[in-house]
Structures are given as structure tokens and as C-alpha cells.
N, C-alpha and C positions, 0 to 999 in steps of 0.2 A: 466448551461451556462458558468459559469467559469469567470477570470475577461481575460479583453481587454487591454492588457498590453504595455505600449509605454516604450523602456528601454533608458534611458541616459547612456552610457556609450563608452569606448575605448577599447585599450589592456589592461589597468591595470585592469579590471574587470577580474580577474581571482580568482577561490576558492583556499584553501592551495594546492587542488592537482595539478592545472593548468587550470584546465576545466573553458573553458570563462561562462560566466553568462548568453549571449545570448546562449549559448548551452544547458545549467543547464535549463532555462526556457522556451526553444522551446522543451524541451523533458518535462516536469513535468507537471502531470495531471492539470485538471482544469485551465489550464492556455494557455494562445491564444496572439503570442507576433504580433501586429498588425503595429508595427513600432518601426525603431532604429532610435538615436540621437545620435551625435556626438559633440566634444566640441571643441574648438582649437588645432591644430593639426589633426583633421582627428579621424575616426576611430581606424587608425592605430598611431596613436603619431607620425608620419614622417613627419608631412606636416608642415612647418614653414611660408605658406601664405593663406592669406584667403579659404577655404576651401570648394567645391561645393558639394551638393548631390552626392549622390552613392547608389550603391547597396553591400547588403551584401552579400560576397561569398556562405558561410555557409545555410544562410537562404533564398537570395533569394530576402528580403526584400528590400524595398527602405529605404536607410541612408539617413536622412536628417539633415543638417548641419548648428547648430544653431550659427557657425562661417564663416556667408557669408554672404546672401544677406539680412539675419534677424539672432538675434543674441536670437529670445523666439520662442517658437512652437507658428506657427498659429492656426487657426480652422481648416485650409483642412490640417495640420498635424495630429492634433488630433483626426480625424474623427474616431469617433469608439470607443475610448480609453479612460476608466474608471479607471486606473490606470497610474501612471507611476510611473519607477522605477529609482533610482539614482544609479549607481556603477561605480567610476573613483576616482583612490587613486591620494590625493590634497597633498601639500606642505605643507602645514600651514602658508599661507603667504597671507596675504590681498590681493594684486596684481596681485598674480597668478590666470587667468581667470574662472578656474573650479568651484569654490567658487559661481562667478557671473553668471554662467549657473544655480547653482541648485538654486541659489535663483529667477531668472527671471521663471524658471520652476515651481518653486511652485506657484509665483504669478500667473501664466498661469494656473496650477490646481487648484486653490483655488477659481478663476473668472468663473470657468467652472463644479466645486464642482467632479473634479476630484481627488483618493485618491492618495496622494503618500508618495512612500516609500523612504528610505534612506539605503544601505547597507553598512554599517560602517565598516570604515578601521584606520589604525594605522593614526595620526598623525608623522610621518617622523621626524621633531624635537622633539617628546616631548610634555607632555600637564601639560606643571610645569611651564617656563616660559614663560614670555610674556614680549613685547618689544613694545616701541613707535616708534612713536607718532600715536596718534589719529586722523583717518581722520576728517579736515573739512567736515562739514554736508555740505558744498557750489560745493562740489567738486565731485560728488558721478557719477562715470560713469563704462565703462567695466572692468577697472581695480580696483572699488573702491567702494565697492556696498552700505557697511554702516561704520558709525563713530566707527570702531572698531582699538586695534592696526595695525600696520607693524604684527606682530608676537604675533599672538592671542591666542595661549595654546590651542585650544578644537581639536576635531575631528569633521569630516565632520559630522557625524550624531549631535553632539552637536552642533555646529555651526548651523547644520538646524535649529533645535531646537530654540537655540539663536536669529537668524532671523525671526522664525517664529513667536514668541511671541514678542519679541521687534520691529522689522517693523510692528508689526502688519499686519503680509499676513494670517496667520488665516488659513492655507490649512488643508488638513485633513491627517499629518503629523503621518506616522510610520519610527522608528528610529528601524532596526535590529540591535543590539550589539554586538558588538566581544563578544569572552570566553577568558579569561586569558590576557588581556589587561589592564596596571597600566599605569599610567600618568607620571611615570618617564623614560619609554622606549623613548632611541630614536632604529631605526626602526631595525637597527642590534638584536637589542633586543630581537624581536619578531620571527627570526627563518624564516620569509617568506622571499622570491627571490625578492630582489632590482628590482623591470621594472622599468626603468627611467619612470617617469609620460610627461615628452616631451622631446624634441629632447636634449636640454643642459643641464639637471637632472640627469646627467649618473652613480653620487655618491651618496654617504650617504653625503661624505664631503665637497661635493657642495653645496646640500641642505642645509649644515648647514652655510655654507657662504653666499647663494642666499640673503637674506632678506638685507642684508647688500650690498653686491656688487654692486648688480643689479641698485640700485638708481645712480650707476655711470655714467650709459651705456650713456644715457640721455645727458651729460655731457663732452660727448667724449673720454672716457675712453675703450679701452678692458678690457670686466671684462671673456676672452677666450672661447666666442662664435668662433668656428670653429678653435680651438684647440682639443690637448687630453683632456686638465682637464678644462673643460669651469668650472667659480664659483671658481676655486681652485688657481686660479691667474689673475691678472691683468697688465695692461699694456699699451703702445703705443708709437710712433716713438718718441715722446718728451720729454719721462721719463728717466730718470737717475735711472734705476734697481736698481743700488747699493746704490746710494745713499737716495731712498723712503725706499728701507728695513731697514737700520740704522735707517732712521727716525723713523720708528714705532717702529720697536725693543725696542730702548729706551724709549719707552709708559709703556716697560710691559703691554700689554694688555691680560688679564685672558685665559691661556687656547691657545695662539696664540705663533707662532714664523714666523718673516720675511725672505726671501728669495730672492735675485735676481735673475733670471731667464729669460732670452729673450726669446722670443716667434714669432714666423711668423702664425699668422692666415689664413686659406686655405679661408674659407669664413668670412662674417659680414664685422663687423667694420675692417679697416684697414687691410683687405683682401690682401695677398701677400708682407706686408710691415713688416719688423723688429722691432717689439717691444721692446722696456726697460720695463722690469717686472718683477712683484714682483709673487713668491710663498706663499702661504698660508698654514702654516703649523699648523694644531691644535691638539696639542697633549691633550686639556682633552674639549671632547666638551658640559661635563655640566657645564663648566665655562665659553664659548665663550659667548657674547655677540654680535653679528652679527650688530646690527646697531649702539651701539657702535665704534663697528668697522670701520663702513662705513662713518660715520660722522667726524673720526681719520683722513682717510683716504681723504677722502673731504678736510679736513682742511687744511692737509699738503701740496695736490696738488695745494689750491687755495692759497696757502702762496708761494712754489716754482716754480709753474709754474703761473702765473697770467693771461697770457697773450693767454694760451690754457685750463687753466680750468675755466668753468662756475659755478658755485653749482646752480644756480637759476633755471638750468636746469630739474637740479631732481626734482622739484616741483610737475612733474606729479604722480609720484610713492610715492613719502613721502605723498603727499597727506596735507600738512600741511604746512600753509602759515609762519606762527610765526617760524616754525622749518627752512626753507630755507632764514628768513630775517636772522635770527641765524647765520646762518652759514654765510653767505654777509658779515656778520659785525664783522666775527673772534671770534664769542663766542666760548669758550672752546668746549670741545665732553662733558666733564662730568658733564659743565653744562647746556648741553642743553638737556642731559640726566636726571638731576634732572630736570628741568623745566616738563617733561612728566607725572613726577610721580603723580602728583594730577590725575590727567584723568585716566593713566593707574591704579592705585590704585582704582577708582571708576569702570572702568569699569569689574576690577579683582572682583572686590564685585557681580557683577548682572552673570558674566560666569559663577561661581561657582553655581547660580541656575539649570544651564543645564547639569553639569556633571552627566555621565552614568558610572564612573569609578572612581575609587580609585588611 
């Protein structure tokens, strides 16, 4: 009989030689792929809006698209399907939506005592450190699934892992493993072909700014959504470029140098409008500290610009009420960065159960 395979995946489901996974397992015996899923962005990683059913070229199959009018597989998705499978390389960033598919996934096979699997891929930053703050338990939605950091150190199969026993979803959870993967790689490391995992992921050294930036966006900031180097600079018509890079520069912040740089974004935020912006330059990025960085960054915007920056806005992404009062009321970065370390020190205690790697 074989099993009845439902696969979660995109473009980044690709093996080292290229060959996509939906290919790999519509040809390999005993195996019957019954239905594709898709995450945010589309099948393809293109798609930047809500995203409908489709069909797959290759197979034929109907895509269905758990970034649209439902965000879990139904029953009449499932129909049929004894297993499913997870392969879509993640960021390592709470926020980032792929994280919250596979977990709403496994609650769907664990309710239905469907088996699933995880095909494990690099974490992109790193699975050495870990960054706050910790979600509020009050706050847990598409972008925010459980009380874990900003920048949580595992890989997506450990992270399943992680989820599966501490939400208690209990699914009937296999984690496949890399070969030759250490927890201080970040992804250059590893020898495989960068796929942007979405449309403004297009670097290694975006990625490693994203966790940080991104809490901007919120806030009214370009952080160069529909630029060349989205994540590798920030910016907008209010900013004084030169004079935000000086500011920071003089932080010395680990691993970082500032930049002015103007910018006109073709799309997003402040689409066809001349930005004041800063570059991001990081010359040693197991030094960077990304929300560090972001909260620097916050700080100095809501000190010189008052009147067009918000911080209270990022609330949705930090995910943490105590850390955006922090910030309101002028707390330092570094100590609103020690304030984290209880939590994240606790929660560094229970991840280290889940590690599949050295």
C-alpha cells in the first residue's frame, strides 16, 4: 500500500543536487503524494499577498494554500493522507511564518493521528545564539506561535521537536537529519545554494539583519523592501542618512559598521520616494547581535525623529509588552537587553534538550 503522502513545501525544498522533493517523492517506491501545501508566498516564493490554491505544473496535483482562506489543512485537504511531510528552509526567526505552518500542521496530524515528518535543513543564522525577547504567552498568533525568543538557535526539525513536546501537540513527529551539520555554521558554511526562502531574503546578510530590522517596518521605517539589498539598509524621506550612521557608529556595536546611503524604493513602504538611509555593514557576523541592533536603532530614531517615529508600533513582532514599554520610556538597548536574559537563559536550558547536532 505504501504511505499517502500530503508534502508542505516551496522552492526551497530542494536536495544538494537541485532535484525538488515533490520530484524525489512522486518518483520513489512505496510512496503516493496525494496533495501539495504551500506556505506564505506561494509554492513558488513570489507571491507577497495572500495566496489561493493552484495546481502543480510537475505533478498535476492540486496546491493548496494554507496562506489564504485557511491558514491549517482541513479534512477535505487531508482526505486520504497518512502522512505528511514538512521541507521549506526557515530563517530562524520567530516571526517568520514558516515556523507557524509547521506547527499548525502538526496539530492537524496529531488530531487526526496522522504521521509527520520534518526534513531538516540548515538554520541560516546559526544554532549558537539566541536573542530576545520572549513572546508574551497573551500574544501568540500567525506570526508568534509560542513563548520562544526573536532568534531562537535550533533548526526547523529541532524546533519541531521543541514544539512538539513543549506545546504538548504530541504528533507522531520524525525529524530526518542533516549529515555534516555543526550549530556554529551560519549557511555560507554549508556549501548549499543560497534560495532566498521569500521574496526580501535575497542574502546571507539580510538574513542576518532581518531579526533586527524588521521590528522597524511596523514603525514606518524602510528597512529596503523593494530595493537591491532589502534587510541590508534602512531608511525613509525623514531620515538624515548621515547623520543616523554617525549616531550608531559611535555605539560600536559588535561586528557592525554604519553607512549612509539614500535609497528610492520601486515598491512597499515609501514606494518611489527618496530615502535618507543608512547601509548596513557587517564585517564579523558571529559578533552581530541583530536585536540589539534594532532596539539601538529604535532608540535613536525615537530620540531624533519624535514626531515620525513610533516604537510602540513594533509591538506586534517583538511580541513583548515590557520590551516596547522599554523602549517608550528611553531605556538603554543594553539594558533592555540584560532585562531578557532571565527568560532567554531559561529558555537556552529546555532547547538544548532538542538538539540533533553538535
Amino acid at each position: 500500500h505504501g504511505k499517502h503522502i500530503g508534502i508542505i513545501t516551496n522552492h526551497t525544498g530542494l536536495d544538494s543536487q537541485g532535484k525538488s522533493t515533490i520530484d524525489a517523492l512522486a518518483h520513489a517506491p512505496g510512496v503516493q503524494i496525494v496533495a501539495i501545501f504551500s506556505p506564505e508566498h506561494g509554492l513558488s516564493g513570489q507571491s507577497d499577498e495572500r495566496v489561493s490554491s493552484a495546481q502543480d505544473p510537475s505533478t498535476g496535483l492540486q496546491v493548496f494554500s494554507l496562506y489564504g482562506e485557511t491558514l491549517r489543512p482541513t479534512d477535505e485537504m487531508l482526505k486520504g493522507v497518512d502522512t505528511l511531510v514538512f521541507d521549506i528552509q526557515d530563517a530562524g526567526v520567530r516571526f517568520y511564518t514558516y515556523t507557524v505552518t509547521m506547527a499548525y500542521c502538526m496539530e492537524e496530524a496529531a488530531k487526526r493521528n496522522v504521521a509527520f515528518y520534518v526534513l531538516d535543513r540548515p538554520n541560516p543564522i546559526g544554532g549558537e545564539i539566541v536573542e530576545g525577547p520572549i513572546l508574551d504567552p497573551d500574544k501568540t498568533n500567525f506570526v508568534a506561535y509560542f513563548p520562544i525568543p526573536v532568534r531562537y538557535g535550533l533548526t526547523i526539525g529541532e524546533l519541531a521537536q521543541y514544539f512538539n513536546s513543549e506545546n504538548h501537540i504530541n504528533a507522531d513527529l520524525h525529524v530526518i537529519a542533516m549529515k555534516n551539520w555543526h550549530r556554529n555554521y551560519f549557511f555560507e558554511s554549508t556549501g548549499l545554494r543560497w534560495i532566498p526562502p521569500s521574496p526580501n531574503l535575497r542574502t546571507m546578510k539580510g538574513s542576518i539583519a532581518y531579526p533586527g530590522l524588521e521590528i522597524l517596518q511596523n514603525a514606518g521605517v524602510s528597512v529596503g523592501r523593494g530595493t537591491e539589498a532589502p534587510f541590508e539598509e534602512f531608511g525613509a524621506p525623514w531620515i538624515d542618512g548621515e547623520k543616523v550612521a554617525a549616531a550608531l557608529d559611535t555605539i560600536h556595536l559588535p561586528g557592525l559598521r554604519f553607512v549612509a546611503q539614500p535609497f528610492i524604493p520601486v515598491s512597499g513602504l515609501y514606494a518611489g520616494r527618496r530615502c535618507g538611509g543608512v547601509a548596513i555593514r557587517i564585517v564579523d557576523r558571529a559578533a552581530v547581535r541583530a536585536m540589539r541592533m534594532g532596539l539601538e536603532i529604535a532608540i535613536l530614531l525615537q530620540k531624533m525623529y519624535p514626531e515620525n517615529f513610533d516604537a510602540s508600533k513594533s509591538i506586534a513582532l517583538l511580541g513583548n509588552a515590557e520590551t516596547v514599554q522599554k523602549l517608550k520610556d528611553g531605556v538603554p538597548a543594553a539594558d533592555i537587553v540584560i532585562s531578557w536574559q532571565p527568560a532567554v537563559t531559561e529558555y537556552d536550558k529546555t532547547r538544548r534538550r532538542y538538539f540533533l547536532y553538535k
